[in-house]
C-alpha positions in Angstrom: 39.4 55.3 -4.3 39.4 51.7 -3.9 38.1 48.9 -6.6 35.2 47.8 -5.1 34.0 51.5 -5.8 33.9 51.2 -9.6 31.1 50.2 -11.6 30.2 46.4 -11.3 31.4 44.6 -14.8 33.9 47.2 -15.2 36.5 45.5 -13.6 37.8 44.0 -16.8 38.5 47.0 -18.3 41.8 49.5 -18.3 41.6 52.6 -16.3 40.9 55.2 -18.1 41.7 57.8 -14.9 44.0 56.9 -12.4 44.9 59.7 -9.8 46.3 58.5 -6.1 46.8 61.5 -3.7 45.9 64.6 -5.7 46.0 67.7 -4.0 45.6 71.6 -5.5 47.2 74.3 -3.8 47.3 77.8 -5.1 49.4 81.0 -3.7 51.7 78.3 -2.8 53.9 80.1 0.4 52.0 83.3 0.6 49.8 84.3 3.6 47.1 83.4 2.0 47.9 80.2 0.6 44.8 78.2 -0.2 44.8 74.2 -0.4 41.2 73.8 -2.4 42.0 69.5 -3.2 43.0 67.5 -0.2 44.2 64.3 -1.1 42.0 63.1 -3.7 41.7 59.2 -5.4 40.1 58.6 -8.3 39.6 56.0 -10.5 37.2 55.4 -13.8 37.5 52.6 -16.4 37.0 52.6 -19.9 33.8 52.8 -20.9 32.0 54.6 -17.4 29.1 56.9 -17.1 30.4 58.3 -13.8 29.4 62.2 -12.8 31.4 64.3 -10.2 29.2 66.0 -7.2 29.4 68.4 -4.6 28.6 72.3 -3.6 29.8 75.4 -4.7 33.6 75.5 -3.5 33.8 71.4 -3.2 37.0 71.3 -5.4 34.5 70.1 -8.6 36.3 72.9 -11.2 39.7 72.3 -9.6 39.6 68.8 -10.0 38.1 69.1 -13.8 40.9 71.2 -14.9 43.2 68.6 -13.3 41.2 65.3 -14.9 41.1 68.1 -18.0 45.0 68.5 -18.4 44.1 72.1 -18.5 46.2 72.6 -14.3 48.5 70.0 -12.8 48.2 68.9 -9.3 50.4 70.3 -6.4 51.2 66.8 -5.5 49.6 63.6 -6.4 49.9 61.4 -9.3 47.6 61.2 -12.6 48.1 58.4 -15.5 45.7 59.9 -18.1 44.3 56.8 -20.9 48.1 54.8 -19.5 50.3 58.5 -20.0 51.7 59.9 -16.7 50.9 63.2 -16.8 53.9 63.7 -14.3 56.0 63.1 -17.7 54.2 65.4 -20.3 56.1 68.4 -20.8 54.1 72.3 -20.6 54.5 72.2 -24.6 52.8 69.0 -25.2 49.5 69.4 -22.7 47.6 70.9 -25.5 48.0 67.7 -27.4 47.0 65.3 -24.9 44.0 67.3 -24.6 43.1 67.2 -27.7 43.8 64.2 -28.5 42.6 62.0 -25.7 39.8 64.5 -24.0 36.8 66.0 -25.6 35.4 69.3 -23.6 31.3 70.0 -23.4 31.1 73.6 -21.7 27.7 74.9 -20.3 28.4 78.2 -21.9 29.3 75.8 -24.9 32.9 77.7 -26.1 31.9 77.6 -30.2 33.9 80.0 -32.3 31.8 82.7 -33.4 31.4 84.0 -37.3 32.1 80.3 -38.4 29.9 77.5 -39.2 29.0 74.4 -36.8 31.0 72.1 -39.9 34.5 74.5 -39.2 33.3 74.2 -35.7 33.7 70.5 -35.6 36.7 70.4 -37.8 38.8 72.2 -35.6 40.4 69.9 -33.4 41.0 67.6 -35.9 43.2 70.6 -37.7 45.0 71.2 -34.6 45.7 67.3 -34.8 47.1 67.8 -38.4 44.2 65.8 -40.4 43.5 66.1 -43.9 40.7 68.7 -45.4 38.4 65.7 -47.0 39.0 63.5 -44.0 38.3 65.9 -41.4 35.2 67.4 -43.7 33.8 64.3 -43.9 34.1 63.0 -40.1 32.5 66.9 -39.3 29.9 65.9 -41.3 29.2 62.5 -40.1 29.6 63.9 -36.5 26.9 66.3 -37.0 24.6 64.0 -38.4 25.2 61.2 -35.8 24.2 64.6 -33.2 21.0 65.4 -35.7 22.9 68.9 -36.8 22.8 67.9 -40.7 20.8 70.6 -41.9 22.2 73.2 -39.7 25.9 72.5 -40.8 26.4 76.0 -42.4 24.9 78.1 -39.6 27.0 80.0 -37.2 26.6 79.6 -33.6 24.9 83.2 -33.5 21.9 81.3 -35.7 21.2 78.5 -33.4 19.4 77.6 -30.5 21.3 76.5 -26.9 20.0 73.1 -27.7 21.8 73.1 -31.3 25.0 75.1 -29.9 25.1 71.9 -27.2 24.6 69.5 -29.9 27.3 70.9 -31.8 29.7 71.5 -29.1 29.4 67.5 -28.3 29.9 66.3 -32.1 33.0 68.6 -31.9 34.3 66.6 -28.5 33.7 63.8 -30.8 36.1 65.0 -33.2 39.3 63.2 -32.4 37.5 60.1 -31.1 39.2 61.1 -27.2 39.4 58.5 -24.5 36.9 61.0 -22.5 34.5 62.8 -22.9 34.3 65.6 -19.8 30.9 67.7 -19.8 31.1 70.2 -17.2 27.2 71.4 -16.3 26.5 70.9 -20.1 22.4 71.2 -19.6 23.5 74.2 -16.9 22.4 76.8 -19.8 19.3 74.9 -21.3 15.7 74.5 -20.5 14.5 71.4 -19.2 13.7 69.8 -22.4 16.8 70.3 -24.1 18.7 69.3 -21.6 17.0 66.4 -21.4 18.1 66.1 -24.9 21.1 66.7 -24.5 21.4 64.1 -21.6 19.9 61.5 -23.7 22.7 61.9 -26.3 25.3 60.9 -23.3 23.7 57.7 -23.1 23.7 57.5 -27.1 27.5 57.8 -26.7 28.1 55.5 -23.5 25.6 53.0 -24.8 26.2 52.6 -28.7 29.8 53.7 -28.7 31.4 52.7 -25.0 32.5 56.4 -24.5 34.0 56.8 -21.4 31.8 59.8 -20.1 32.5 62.4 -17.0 30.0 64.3 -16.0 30.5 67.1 -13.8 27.3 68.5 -12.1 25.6 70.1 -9.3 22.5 68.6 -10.4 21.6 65.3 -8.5 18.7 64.1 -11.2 21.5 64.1 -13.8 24.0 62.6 -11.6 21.5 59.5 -10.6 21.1 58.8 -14.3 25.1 57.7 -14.4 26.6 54.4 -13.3 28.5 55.9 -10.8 27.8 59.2 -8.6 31.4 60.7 -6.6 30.9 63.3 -4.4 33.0 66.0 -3.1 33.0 67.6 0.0 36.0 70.4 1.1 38.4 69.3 -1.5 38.2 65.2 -0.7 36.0 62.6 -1.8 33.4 61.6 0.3 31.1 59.2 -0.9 31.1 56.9 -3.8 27.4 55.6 -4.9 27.3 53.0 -7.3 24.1 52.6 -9.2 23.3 49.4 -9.7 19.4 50.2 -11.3 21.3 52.1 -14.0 19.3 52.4 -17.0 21.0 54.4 -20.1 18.0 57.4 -20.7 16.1 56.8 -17.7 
C-alpha cells in the first residue's frame, strides 16, 4: 500500500505496521492446498483509526492473526512497532503480543470465576510487573473505562456492555503500540456498541492509540480515519476519510 493511502497528517509519524507482500497459505503441498492472502501491503502509522473490511472468506481473520502475531505469513515481510517479525523466535511471539498488542474479542475472552481487577492484571503479570503497580494501573484502567464499581464482579455478573468494557481496559494493560478489536460490538445491542465505539475514539483521541479495527460492519468502519478493504485475499480499495470526526 503506497503513502499517499495513509491518513492525511500522518505522514510524520513512524509506522506502526509495515507488511510488503504478505501472503497465507495453509496445507502447503497437499491437494488441497489453499492460498487464503494474496500478496497483501499494508501500512498504518502511529496513532491511526483505521478498520479492515471485506466479506465472509475475504482474508479479514487470516490477516488479523498475522497483524496479531498470533500466525506468520507464508511469505511476505512484517516490521511490527520497528521489530521484524521475520526475526522473533516461536518462544518469544507470546511477548511481543503482549507487550506491543492489546486484543478486543467479540466473544470478549475474560477468564471466568475471577474478578474484572485480576482480569485486567493479567497481562501485566505475564509481563513480570509488581502486585501494587499492576493493582493500581487495573484500577485506574477500569475507572478510565467507567468499571470502578464493578471491579470485584466476575465476568458471569456483568452485562456484554461491561464484559466489553473490561476486556478493553485489559488491552490497555501493558500500554501496547495497538490496539486490534476484532468485531468488538459483533455481540452487543446497538446501544452498547455504540458505547463501546465511542470509547475507541476516547482512546485514539485523548491518548493517540494506534487503533485497528476489524469489521464487517460499514457504519463502524466510516467512523475511522481510514477504511481498507479486502476482497479474495488482496486489498482492494483504500478510502481515506477526510470528514472524520472522533464519535460521529
Amino acid at each position: 500500500m503506497n503513502n499517499e493511502n495513509l491518513t492525511p497528517g500522518s505522514e510524520s509519524q513512524p509506522l506502526i505496521i509495515d507488511m510488503k507482500g504478505i501472503v497465507k497459505r495453509f496445507y502447503i503441498g497437499q491437494p488441497n492446498e489453499l492460498e487464503i492472502l494474496r500478496g497483501i501491503d499494508l501500512s498504518v502509522r502511529k496513532g491511526e483509526f483505521v478498520s479492515i473490511v471485506g466479506a465472509s472468506g475475504s482474508g479479514k481473520s487470516t490477516l488479523m492473526n498475522i497483524i496479531g502475531a498470533l500466525d506468520r505469513p507464508t511469505e511476505g515481510t512484517y516490521v511490527l512497532d520497528g521489530v521484524p517479525m521475520d526475526d522473533v523466535p516461536d518462544d518469544l511471539l507470546s511477548d511481543i503480543r503482549n507487550c506491543k498488542i492489546g486484543f478486543v474479542f467479540q466473544t470478549f475472552n475474560l477468564i471466568p470465576r475471577t474478578s474484572a481487577l485480576k482480569n485486567v492484571e493479567l497481562p501485566m503479570l505475564y509481563a513480570n510487573m509488581p502486585l501494587g503497580k499492576r493493582t493500581a494501573r487495573a484500577k485506574m484502567l477500569l475507572d478510565l473505562v467507567e468499571m470502578t464499581e464493578r471491579m470485584g464482579h466476575q465476568p458471569s455478573e456483568l452485562s456484554g456492555g461491561q464484559k466489553q468494557r473490561v476486556a478493553i481496559a485489559r488491552a490497555m494493560a501493558n500500554d501496547p503500540a495497538i490496539i486490534l478489536a476484532d468485531e468488538p460490538t459483533g455481540a452487543l445491542d446497538t446501544a452498547t456498541g455504540r458505547l463501546v465505539m465511542d470509547l475507541f475514539h476516547t482512546l485514539h483521541r485523548e491518548q493517540g492509540k494506534t487503533i485497528v479495527l476489524i469489521t464487517h460492519n460499514p457504519e463502524l468502519a466510516a467512523e475511522t480515519e481510514r477504511v481498507i478493504t479486502l476482497s479474495d485475499g488482496r486489498v482492494i480499495g483504500c478510502e481515506r476519510r477526510e470528514a472524520f470526526h472522533a464519535g460521529v
